[in-house]
VOGU-3710 file (C-alpha; in Angstrom, 3 decimals, decimal comma):
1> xxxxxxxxxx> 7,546/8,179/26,400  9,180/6,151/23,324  9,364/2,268/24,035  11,406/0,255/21,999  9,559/-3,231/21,439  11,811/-6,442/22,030  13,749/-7,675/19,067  11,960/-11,227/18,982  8,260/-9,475/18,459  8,615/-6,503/16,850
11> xxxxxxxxxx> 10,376/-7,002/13,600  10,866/-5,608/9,774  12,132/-7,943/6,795  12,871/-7,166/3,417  12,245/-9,779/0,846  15,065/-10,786/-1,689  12,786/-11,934/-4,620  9,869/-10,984/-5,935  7,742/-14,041/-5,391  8,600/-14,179/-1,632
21> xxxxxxxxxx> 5,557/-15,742/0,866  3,065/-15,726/-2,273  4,008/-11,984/-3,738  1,513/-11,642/-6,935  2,687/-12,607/-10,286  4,354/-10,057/-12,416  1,746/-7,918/-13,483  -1,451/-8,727/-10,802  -3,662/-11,562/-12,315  -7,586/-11,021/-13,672
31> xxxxxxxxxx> -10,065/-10,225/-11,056  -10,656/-14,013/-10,148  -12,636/-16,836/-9,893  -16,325/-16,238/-10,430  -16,273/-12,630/-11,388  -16,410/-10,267/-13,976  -13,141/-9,531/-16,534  -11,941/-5,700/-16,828  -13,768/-5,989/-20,485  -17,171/-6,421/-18,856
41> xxxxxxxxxx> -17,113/-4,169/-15,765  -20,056/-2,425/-16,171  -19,211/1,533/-15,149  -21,595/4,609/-14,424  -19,567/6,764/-13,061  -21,352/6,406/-9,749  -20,623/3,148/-8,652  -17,690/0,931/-8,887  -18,774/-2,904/-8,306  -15,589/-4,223/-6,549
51> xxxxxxxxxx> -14,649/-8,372/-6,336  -17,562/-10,472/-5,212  -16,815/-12,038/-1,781  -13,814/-10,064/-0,856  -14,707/-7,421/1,916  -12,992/-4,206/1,178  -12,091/-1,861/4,292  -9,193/0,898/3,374  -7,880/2,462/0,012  -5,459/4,445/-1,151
61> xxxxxxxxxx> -5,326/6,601/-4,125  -2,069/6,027/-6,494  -0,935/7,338/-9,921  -3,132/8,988/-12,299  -6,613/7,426/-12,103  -5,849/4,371/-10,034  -6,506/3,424/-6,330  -6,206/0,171/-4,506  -7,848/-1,187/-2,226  -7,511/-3,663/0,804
71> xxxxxxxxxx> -9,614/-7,143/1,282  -10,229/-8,291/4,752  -11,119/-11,030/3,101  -7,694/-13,030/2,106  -5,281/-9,485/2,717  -5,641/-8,847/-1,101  -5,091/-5,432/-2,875  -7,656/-4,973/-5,723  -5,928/-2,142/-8,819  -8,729/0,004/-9,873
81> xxxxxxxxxx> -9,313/2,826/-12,427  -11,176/5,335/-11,061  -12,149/6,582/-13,901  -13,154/3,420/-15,887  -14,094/0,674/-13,472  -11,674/-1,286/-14,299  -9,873/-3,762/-11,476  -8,167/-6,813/-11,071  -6,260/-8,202/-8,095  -2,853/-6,605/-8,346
91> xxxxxxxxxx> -2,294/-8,939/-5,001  -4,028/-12,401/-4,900  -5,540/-13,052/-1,112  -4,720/-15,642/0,987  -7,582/-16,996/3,336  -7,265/-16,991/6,576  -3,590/-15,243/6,265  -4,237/-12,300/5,677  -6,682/-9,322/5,939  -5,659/-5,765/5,126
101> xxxxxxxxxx> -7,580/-3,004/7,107  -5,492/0,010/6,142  -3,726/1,048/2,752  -0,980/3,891/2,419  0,865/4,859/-1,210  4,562/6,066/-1,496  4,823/7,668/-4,846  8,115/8,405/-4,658  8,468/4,231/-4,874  5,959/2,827/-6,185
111> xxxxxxxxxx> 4,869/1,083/-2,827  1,549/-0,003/-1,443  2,032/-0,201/2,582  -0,561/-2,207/3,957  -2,258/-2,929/7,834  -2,669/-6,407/9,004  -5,121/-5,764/11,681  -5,856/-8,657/13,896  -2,677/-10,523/12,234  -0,560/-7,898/13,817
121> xxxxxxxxxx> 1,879/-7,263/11,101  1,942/-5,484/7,624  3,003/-5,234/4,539  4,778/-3,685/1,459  4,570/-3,989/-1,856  5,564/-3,200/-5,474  2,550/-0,911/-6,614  3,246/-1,854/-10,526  4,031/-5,935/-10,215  2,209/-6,472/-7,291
131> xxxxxxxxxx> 5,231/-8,211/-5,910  5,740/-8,440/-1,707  8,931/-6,269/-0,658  8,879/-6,159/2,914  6,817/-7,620/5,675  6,520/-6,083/9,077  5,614/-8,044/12,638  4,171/-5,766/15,025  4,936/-6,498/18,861  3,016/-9,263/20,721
141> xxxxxxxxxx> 0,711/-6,886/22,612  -0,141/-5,462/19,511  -4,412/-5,443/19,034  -5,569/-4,328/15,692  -3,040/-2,340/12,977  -5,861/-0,595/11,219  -4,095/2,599/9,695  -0,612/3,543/8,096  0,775/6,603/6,912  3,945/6,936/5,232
151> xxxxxxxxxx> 6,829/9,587/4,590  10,174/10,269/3,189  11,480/8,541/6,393  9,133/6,708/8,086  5,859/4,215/8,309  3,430/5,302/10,877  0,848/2,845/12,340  -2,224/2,758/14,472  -3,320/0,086/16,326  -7,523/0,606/17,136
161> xxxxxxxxxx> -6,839/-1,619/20,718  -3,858/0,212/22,498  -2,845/3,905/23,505  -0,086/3,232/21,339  0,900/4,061/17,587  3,794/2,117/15,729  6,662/3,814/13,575  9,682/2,397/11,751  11,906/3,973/9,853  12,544/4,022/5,817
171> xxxxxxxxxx> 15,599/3,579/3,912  16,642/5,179/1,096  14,919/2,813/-1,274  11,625/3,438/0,651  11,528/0,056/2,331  11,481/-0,678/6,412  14,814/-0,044/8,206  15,651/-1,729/11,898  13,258/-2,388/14,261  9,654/-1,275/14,987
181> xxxxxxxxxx> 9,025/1,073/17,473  6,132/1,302/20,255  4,799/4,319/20,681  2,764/4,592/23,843  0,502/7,748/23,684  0,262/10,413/26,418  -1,170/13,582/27,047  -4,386/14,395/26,042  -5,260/10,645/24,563  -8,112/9,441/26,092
191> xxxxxxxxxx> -8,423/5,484/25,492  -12,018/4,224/25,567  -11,667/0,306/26,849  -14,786/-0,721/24,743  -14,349/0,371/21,186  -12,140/1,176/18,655  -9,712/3,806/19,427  -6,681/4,807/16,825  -7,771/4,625/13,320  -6,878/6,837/10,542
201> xxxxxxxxxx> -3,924/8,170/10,409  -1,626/10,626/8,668  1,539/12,611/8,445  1,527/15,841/9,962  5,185/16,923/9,072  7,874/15,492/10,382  7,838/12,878/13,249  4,008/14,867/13,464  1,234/12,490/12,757  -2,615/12,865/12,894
211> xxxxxxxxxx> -4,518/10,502/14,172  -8,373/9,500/14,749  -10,110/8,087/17,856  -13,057/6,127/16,839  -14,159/5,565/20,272  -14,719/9,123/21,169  -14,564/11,272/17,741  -11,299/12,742/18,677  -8,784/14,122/16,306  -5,020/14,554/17,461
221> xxxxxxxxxx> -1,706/15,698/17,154  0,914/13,501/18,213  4,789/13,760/18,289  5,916/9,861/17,621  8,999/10,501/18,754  7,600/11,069/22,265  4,204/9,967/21,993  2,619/13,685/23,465  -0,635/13,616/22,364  -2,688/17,194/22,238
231> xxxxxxxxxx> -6,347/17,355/20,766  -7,348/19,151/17,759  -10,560/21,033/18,594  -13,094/20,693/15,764  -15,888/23,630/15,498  -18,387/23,482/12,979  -19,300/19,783/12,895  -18,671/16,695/14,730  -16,524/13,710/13,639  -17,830/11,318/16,028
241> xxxxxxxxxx> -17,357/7,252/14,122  -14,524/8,831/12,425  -12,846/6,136/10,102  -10,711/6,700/7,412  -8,498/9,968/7,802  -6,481/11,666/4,499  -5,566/14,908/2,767  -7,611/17,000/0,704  -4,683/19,469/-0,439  -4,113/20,329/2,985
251> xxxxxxxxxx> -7,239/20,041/4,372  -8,404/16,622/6,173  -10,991/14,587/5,085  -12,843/12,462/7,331  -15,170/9,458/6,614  -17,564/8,425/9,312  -19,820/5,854/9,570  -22,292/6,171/12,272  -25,726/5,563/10,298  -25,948/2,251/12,177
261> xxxxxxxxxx> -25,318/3,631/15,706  -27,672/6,389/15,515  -25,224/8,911/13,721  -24,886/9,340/9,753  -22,542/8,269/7,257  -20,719/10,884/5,653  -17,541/12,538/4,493  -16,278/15,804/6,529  -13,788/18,287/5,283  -11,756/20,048/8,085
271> xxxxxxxxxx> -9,422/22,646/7,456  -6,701/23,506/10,174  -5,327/26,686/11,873  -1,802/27,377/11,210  -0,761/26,384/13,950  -2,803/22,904/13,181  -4,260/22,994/17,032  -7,820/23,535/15,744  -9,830/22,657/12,705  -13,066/24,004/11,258
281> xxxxxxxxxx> -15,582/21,907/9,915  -15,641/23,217/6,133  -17,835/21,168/4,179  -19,782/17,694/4,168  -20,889/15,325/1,394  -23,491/12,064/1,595  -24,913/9,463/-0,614  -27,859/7,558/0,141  -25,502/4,670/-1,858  -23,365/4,724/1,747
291> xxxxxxxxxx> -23,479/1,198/3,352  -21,020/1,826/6,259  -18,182/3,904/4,606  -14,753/3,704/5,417  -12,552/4,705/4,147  -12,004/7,238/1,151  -10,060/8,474/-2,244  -9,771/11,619/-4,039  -9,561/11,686/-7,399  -10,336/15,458/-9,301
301> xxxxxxxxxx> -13,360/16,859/-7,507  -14,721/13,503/-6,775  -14,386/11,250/-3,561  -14,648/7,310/-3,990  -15,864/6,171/-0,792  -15,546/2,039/0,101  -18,567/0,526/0,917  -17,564/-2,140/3,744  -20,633/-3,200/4,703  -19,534/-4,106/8,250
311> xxxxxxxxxx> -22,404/-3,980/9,988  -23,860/-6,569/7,722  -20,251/-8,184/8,151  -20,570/-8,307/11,985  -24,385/-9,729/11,961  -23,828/-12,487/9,386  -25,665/-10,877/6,981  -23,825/-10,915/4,104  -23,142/-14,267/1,452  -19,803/-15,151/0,246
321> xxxxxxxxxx> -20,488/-13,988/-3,487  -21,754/-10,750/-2,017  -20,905/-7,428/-4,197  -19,037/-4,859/-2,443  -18,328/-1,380/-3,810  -17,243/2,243/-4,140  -19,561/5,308/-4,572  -18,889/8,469/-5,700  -19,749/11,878/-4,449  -18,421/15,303/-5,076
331> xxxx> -15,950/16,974/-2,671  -16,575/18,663/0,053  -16,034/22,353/-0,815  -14,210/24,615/1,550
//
């Protein structure tokens, strides 16, 4: 069943000027107060040292050798070069604002799409200038937008708190188009009330999206434009604490994060039938470097994996100049 959220809570805006509601500078700025310039990023190839102090959660790779990533800490998007170590924020943060969970690039335009979890809205912006183009407000009942995915035609959203996903249509300049649309799931979804439930997410052709329960390791196939849900049934492996979700040609790559919760954190490469009802578990990669993983991006044969740290988030055991990063490790080979 498709619900169409009221007009006064579930809305999309463009933005008329590049500087609207604190858009970045042309250009991003230098990676901030406190630390390190581009010039003196230290790089092994190994390890990318991120911002001090801003929490990173999702990424998303973009053009060439760059990614960006999200900040829970302030909604910021950091640029980096993959394969020098470079970054800066390409979007300053805003405390107490903002906080991105989930990124998604549109290379057609140039756009970074962004979650804004427990904020309940989300963004999009110009990937070069860093400038805000659109921002989204996601219905009232809305719990936390963690993951986006994004097509020729629309923006698909998952909210980790409700058996629901979000969509909205794209024009033809790649920006939001009328109002958001509430999803509720059906079918096969089973909603766990304690936990995190829809999390990574991606197109699956069409209205088609894939999308990750955390709560119960469940992948799924849903039709958005009726919210049918039917399970993908995963031999080989298990992707129970399933995070981040994205494609490795057209294999799926999942990042899980269980080393905390008696699991392990690692990266799992599934590969689906043709009919994409099933999925084999076709290769996994670790690092003892892992410090509850996230999310993930493939550059080449590598995989940069964020480093959120959230269990030391959660427990209060990390500082406010704390280092955050992203660690490499080879793909998964099918």
């Amino acid at each position: 069943m498709l619900c169409m959220a009221a007009m006064s809570g579930c809305t999309a805006t463009t933005d008329s000027s590049a500087d609207a509601d604190g858009a970045a500078a042309e250009g991003g700025s230098d990676v901030g107060a406190g630390a390190s310039s581009e010039s003196e990023v230290e790089f092994d190839g190994e390890r990318i040292v991120l911002i001090d102090g801003f929490q990173p959660e999702g990424i998303a790779a973009g053009p060439g050798s760059l990614a960006y990533v999200g900040t829970m800490t302030g909604g910021g998007i950091i640029e980096v070069d993959l394969a020098t170590g470079a970054r800066r924020f390409l979007v300053e943060p805003e405390i107490g604002v903002r906080a991105f969970a989930g990124l998604a690039y549109d290379a057609k335009h140039d756009h970074i799409f962004a979650c804004g979890a427990w904020f309940q809205n989300g963004f999009v912006y110009d990937a070069s200038s860093g400038a805000q183009l659109a921002k989204l407000q996601f219905p009232g009942n809305a719990g936390v937008v963690n993951g986006v995915a994004v097509t020729a035609d629309w923006a698909f959203f998952s909210d980790s708190l409700r058996a629901a996903i979000y969509r909205v249509a794209l024009d033809s300049d790649g920006l939001p188009a009328g109002e958001i649309q509430d999803v509720v799931l059906t079918g096969d979804f089973d909603f766990v009330e304690v936990g995190n439930n829809g999390n990574g997410i991606v197109a699956a052709g069409g209205t088609m999206v894939f999308l990750l329960n955390s709560a119960n390791g469940t992948l799924y196939r849903i039709d958005s434009s009726t919210g049918e849900a039917a399970r993908v049934e995963v031999s080989g492996g298990v992707i129970d604490h399933g995070d981040g979700l994205s494609y490795v040609g057209d294999d799926l790559l999942v990042v899980r994060n269980g080393a905390t919760r008696g699991g392990v954190d690692e990266v799992v490469r599934l590969r689906l039938d043709e009919s994409m009802t099933s999925a084999d578990v076709v290769g996994v990669g670790t690092s003892a470097a892992f410090a509850f993983p996230t999310t993930a991006a493939v550059l080449g044969d590598d995989v940069w994996v964020v480093n959120a740290r959230l269990d030391d988030v959660i427990h209060g055991a990390t500082k406010p100049d704390d280092a955050f990063d992203l660690v490499r490790v080879h793909l998964p080979r099918g």
